[in-house]
C-alpha positions as CSV (number, residue, x, y, z in Angstrom):
1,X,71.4,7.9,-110.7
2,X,69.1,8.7,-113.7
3,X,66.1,6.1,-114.3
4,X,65.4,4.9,-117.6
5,X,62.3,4.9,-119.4
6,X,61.9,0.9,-118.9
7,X,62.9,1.2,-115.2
8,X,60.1,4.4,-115.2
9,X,58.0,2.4,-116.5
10,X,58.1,-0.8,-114.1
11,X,58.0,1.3,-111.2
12,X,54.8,3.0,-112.1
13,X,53.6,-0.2,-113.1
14,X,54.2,-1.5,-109.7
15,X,52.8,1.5,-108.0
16,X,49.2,0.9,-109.7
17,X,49.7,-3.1,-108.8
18,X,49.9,-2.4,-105.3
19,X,47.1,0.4,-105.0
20,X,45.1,-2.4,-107.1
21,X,46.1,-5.0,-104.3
22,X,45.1,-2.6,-101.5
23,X,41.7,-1.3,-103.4
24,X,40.7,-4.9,-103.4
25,X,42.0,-5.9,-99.9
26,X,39.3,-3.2,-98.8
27,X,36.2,-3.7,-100.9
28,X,36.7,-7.6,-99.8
29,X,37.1,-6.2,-96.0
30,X,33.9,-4.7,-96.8
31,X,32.0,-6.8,-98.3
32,X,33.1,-9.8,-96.2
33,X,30.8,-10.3,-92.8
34,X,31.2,-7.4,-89.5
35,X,33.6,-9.2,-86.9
36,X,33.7,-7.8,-83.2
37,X,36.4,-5.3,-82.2
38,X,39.1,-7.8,-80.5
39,X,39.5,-5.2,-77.7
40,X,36.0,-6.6,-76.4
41,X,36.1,-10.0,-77.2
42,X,38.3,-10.0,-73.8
43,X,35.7,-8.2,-71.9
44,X,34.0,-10.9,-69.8
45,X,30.1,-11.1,-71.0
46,X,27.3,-11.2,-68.7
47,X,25.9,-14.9,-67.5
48,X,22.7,-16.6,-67.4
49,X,20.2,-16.0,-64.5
50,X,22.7,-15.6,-61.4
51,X,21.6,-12.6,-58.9
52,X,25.0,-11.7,-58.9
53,X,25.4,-11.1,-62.5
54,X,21.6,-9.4,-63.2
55,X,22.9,-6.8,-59.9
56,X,26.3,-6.2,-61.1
57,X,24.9,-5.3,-64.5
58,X,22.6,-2.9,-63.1
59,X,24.9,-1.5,-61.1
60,X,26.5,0.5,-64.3
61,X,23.4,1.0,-65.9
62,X,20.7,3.4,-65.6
63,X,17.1,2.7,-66.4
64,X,16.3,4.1,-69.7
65,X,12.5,2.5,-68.9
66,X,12.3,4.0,-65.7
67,X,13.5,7.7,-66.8
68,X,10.7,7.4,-69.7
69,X,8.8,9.1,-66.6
70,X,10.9,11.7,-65.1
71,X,10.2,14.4,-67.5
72,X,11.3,15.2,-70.8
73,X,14.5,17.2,-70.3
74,X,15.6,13.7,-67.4
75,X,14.8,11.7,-70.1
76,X,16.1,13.7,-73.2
77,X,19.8,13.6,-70.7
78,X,19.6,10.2,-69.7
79,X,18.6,9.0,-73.6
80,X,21.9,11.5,-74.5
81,X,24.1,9.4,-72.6
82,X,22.8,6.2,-71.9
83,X,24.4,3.4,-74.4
84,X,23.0,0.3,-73.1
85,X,19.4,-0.6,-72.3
86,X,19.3,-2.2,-68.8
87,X,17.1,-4.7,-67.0
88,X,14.4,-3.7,-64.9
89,X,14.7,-5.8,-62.1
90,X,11.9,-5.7,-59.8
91,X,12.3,-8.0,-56.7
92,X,8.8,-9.3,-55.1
93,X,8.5,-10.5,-51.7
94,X,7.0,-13.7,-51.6
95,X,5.5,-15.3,-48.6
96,X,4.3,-18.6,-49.8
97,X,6.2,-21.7,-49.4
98,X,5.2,-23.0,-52.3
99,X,7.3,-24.5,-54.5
100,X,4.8,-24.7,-57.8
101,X,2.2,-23.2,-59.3
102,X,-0.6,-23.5,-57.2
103,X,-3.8,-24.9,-58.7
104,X,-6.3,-23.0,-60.3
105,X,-9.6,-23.9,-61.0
106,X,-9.7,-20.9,-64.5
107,X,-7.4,-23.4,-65.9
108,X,-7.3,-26.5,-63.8
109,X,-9.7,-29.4,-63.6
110,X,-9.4,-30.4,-60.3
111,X,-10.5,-33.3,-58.4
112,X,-10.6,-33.7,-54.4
113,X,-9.4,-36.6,-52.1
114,X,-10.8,-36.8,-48.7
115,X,-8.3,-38.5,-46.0
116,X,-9.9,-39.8,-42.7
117,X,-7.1,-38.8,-40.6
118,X,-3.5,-36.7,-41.3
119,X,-0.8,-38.0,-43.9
120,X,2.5,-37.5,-43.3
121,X,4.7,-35.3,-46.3
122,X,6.8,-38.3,-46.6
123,X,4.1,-40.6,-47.6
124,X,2.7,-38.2,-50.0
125,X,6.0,-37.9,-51.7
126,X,6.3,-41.8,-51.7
127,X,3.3,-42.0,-53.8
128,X,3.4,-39.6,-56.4
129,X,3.3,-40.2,-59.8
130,X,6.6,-40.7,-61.7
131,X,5.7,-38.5,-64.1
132,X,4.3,-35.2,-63.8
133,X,2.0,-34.8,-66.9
134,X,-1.0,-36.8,-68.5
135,X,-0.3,-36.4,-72.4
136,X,1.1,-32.8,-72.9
137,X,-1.0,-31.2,-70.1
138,X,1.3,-30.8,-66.4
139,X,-0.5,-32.5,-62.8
140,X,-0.2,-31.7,-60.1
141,X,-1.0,-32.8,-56.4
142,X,-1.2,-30.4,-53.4
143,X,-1.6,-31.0,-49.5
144,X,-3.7,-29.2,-46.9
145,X,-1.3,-28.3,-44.2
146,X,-2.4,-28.9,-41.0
147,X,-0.2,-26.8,-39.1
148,X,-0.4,-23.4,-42.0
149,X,-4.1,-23.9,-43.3
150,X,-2.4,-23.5,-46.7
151,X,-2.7,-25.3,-49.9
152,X,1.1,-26.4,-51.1
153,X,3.0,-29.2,-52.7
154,X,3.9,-31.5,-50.5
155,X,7.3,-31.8,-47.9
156,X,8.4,-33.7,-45.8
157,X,8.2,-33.4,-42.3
158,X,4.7,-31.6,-42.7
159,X,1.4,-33.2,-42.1
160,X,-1.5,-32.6,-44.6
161,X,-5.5,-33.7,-43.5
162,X,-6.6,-33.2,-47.7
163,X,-5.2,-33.2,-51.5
164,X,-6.5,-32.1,-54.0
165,X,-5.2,-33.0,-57.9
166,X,-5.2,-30.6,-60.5
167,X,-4.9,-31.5,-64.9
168,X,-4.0,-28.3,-66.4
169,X,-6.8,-28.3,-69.3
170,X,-5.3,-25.9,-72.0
171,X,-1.5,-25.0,-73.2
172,X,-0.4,-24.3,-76.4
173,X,-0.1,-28.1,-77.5
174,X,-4.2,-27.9,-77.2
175,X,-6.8,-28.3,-75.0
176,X,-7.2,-31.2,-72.9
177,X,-8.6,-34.9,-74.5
178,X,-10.4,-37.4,-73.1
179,X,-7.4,-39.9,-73.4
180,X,-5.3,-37.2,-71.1
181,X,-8.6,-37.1,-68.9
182,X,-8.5,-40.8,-68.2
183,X,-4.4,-41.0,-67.9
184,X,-4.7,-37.9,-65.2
185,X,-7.4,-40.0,-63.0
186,X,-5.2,-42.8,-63.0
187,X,-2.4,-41.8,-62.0
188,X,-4.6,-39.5,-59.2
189,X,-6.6,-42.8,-58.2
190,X,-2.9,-44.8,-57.7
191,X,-1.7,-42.0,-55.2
192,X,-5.3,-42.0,-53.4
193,X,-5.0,-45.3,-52.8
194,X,-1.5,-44.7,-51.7
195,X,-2.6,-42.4,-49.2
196,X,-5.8,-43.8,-48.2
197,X,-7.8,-41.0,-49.5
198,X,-11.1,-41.2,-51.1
199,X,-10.6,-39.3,-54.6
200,X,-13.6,-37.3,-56.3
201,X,-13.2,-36.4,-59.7
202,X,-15.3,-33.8,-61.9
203,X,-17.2,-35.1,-64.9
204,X,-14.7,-36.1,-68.1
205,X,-16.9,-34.7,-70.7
206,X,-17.5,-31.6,-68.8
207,X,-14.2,-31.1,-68.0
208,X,-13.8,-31.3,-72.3
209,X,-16.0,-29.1,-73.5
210,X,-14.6,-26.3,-70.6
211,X,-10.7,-27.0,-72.3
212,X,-12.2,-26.7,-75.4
213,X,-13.5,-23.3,-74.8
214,X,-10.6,-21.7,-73.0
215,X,-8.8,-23.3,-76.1
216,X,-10.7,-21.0,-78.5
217,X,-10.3,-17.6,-76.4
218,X,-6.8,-18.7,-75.8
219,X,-5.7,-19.5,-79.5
220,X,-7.2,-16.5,-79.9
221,X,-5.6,-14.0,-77.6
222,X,-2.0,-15.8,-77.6
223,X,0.6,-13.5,-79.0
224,X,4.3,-13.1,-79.9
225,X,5.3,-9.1,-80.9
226,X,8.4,-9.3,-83.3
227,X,10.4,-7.4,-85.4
228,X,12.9,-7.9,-87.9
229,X,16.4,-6.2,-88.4
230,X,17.9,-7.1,-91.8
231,X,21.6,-5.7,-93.0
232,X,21.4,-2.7,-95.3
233,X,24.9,-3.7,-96.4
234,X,27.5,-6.2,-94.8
235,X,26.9,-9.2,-93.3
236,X,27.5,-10.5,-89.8
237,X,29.3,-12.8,-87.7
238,X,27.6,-14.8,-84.9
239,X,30.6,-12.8,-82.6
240,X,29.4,-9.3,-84.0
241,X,25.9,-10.3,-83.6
242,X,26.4,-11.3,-80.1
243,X,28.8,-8.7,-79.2
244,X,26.1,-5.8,-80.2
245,X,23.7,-7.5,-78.4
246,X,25.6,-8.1,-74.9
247,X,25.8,-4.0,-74.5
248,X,21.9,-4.2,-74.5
249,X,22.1,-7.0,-71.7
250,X,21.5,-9.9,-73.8
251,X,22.9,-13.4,-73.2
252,X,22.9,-16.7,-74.6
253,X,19.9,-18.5,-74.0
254,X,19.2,-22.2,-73.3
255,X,18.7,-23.1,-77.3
256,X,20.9,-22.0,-80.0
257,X,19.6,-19.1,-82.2
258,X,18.5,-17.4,-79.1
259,X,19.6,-14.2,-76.8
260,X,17.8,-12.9,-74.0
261,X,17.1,-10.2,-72.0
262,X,16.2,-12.1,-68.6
263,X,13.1,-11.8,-66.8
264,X,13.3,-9.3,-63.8
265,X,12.9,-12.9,-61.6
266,X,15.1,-15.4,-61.4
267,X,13.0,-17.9,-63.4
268,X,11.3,-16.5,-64.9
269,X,10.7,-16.2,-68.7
270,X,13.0,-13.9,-71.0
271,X,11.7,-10.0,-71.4
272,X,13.4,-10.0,-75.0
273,X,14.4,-12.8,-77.3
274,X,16.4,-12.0,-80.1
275,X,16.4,-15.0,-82.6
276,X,18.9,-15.9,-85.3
277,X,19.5,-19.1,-87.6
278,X,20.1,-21.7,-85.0
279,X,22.9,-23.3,-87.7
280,X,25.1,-20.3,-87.2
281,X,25.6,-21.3,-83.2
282,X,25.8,-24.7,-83.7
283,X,28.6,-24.8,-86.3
284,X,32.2,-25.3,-85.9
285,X,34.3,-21.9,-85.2
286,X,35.4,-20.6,-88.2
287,X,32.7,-22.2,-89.9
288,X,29.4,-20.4,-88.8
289,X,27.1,-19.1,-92.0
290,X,27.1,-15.3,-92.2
291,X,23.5,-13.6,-90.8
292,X,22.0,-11.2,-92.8
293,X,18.9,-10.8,-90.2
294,X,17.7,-11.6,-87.2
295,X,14.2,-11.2,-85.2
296,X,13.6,-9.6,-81.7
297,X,10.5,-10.6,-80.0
298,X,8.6,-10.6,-76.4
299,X,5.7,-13.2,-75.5
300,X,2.9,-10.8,-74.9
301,X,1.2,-13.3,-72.6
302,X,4.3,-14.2,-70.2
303,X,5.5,-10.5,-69.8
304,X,3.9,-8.2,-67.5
305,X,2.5,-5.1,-68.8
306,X,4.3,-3.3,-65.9
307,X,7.5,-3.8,-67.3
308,X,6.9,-1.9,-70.3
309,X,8.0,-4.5,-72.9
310,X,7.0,-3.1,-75.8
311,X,9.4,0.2,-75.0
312,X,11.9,-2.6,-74.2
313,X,11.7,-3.7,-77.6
314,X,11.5,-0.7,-79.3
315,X,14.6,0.6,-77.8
316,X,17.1,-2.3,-78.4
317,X,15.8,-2.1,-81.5
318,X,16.5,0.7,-82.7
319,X,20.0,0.7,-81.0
320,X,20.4,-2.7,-82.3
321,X,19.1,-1.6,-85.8
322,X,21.8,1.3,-85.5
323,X,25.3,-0.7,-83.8
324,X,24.2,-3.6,-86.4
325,X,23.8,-0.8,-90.0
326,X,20.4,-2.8,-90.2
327,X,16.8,-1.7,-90.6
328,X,14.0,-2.2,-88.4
329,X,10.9,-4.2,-90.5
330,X,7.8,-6.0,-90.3
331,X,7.0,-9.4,-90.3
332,X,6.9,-8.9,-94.5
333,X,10.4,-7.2,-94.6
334,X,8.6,-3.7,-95.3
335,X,10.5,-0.9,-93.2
336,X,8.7,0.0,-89.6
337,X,8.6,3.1,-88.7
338,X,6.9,5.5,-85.7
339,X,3.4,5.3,-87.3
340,X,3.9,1.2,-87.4
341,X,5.1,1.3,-84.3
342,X,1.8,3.1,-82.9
343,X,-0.4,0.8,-84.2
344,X,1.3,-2.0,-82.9
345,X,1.1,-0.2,-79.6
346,X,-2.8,0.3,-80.1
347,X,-3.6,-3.4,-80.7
348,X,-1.1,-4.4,-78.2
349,X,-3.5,-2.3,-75.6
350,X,-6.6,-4.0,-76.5
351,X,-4.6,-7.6,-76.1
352,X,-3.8,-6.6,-72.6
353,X,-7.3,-5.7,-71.9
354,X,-9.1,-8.7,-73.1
355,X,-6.5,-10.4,-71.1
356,X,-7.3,-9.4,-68.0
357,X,-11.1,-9.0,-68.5
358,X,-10.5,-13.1,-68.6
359,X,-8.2,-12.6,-65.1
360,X,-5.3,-13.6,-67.6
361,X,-3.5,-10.8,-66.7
362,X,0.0,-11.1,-69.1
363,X,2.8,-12.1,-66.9
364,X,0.5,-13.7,-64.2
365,X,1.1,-17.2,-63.1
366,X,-2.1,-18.4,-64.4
367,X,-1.2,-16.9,-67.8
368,X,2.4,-17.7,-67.9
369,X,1.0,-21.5,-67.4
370,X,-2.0,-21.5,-70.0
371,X,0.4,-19.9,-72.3
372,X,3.1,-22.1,-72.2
């Protein structure tokens, strides 16, 4: 069968159409946002917070943190093969029944009630305030247990012989006022009476001026160590986003625009927060705006030192920064490199030290609670 010119001519002409079709089918795939690969879209993804979930995690994971000191040709092999940055989970032993935060007279005001005989745990708990804070600042009352010698909130069935009541003076809504001052003493005076207890409270203005200057050192000492990743070329989807963070241990945190590396306690605050627009998980599927960048961050205050945050960061950055084809930048957009990286690490020192010198210690209770 021999072609003619006009039939030549139409198939060559539907030859280029198609390779035009297929040209542009590609630049828009590559332009459009990064999707997940489907094949783990079935894996299931780690949990929030269960025991179960952080061990089973670890359980295919090697420290990267922990290898940082085992010598350079352990490390250099473990950094080889490694593909995932693991939690460090550290389990304490505690011996205190406690079930709070135990009052602290660095941050605390605190005011003692004097009882003339035992009160039962039940009474306590009968008259407690309904509400646990005066203005923005947390109360509390604790019991002297007669049995244990120990300070603790109270229970029932136990027997206490003193309370004391405790206003937390400084968080980061501000330091205490005199209107939160006067709240705290009356709902402190209602349970005394409750109780029978004779209630002593410190002096108001004192109590002030010493929330007013913890204020000041704290304002000036509270700090949040971020970094930015921003998409050299495509954009992402929340599921791509998500998916490159879950092989670094991340999870969905309690607010939208949020994943997290949890805290090596149960509890306790998130080692790692990476933050995105808080639109893009609350729309409709299918609808979610595209994320050109997104922030990873520790609270310098509520993270040990001990658990090496800052390496933490640096590491899921940078594989984050490398899954994602996004750079690593500062809090102006400008590229951050090893030298940036150094200096952060310098200052971050110094924070740490000024810290403790105040016996703030970051990622001790008494911090995690001015700080909060």
């Amino acid at each position: 069968m021999t072609l003619t010119l006009t039939q030549a001519l139409m198939l060559a002409g539907a030859a280029v159409l198609l390779a035009l079709l297929v040209q542009g089918w590609w630049i828009s795939r590559k332009a459009g946002p990064r999707r997940p690969e489907p094949d783990s879209l079935q894996r299931q993804e780690p949990g929030l917070g269960g025991k179960g979930e952080r061990s089973a995690e670890g359980s295919v994971m090697e420290s990267v943190l922990d290898v940082l000191h085992e010598g350079d040709a352990a490390a250099a092999h473990a950094n080889a093969h490694a593909d995932t940055l693991p939690m460090v989970v550290r389990k304490a032993q505690s011996t205190q029944r406690r079930s709070g935060p135990r009052l602290d007279a660095l941050i605390d005001v605190i005011a003692v009630l004097h009882v003339e005989s035992p009160v039962s745990g039940d009474a306590a708990l009968q008259h407690l305030p309904a509400s646990r804070r005066a203005g923005t600042k947390p109360l509390a009352i604790e019991g002297l247990n007669t049995e244990t010698g120990e300070w603790e909130l109270p229970v029932a069935g136990e027997r206490y012989g003193e309370f004391q009541a405790g206003l937390q003076m400084v968080n980061r809504a501000g330091p205490l006022g005199e209107i939160e001052y006067s709240e705290w003493v009356q709902k402190v005076q209602a349970f005394a009476d409750g109780v029978g207890a004779m209630a002593d409270f410190p002096d108001m203005l004192e109590a002030v001026a010493r929330a007013r200057e913890l204020d000041q050192f704290a304002s000036a000492n509270d700090a949040q160590l971020a970094v930015g990743l921003k998409a050299k070329g495509a954009a992402w989807t929340l599921g791509f986003v998500t998916q490159a963070a879950a092989k670094r241990g991340l999870v969905p945190g309690a607010l939208p625009g949020r994943l997290v590396l949890p805290g090596a306690e149960e509890g306790e605050p998130p080692m790692l927060v990476l933050q995105y627009d808080p639109q893009a998980a609350l729309a409709e599927e299918g609808e979610a705006p595209p994320l050109r960048e997104a922030t990873l961050l520790f609270d310098v205050p509520q993270t040990p030192e001990s658990q090496e945050p800052f390496a933490a960061l640096q590491e899921v950055a940078r594989l984050l920064a490398r899954d994602l084809e996004a750079e690593v930048v500062d809090g102006g957009g400008r590229p951050l490199g090893p030298h940036g990286f150094a200096a952060i690490h310098e200052e971050l020192g110094r924070l740490y030290k000024v810290l403790a010198s105040r016996d703030l210690a970051a990622g001790s209770a008494v911090a995690r609670r001015l700080f909060s």
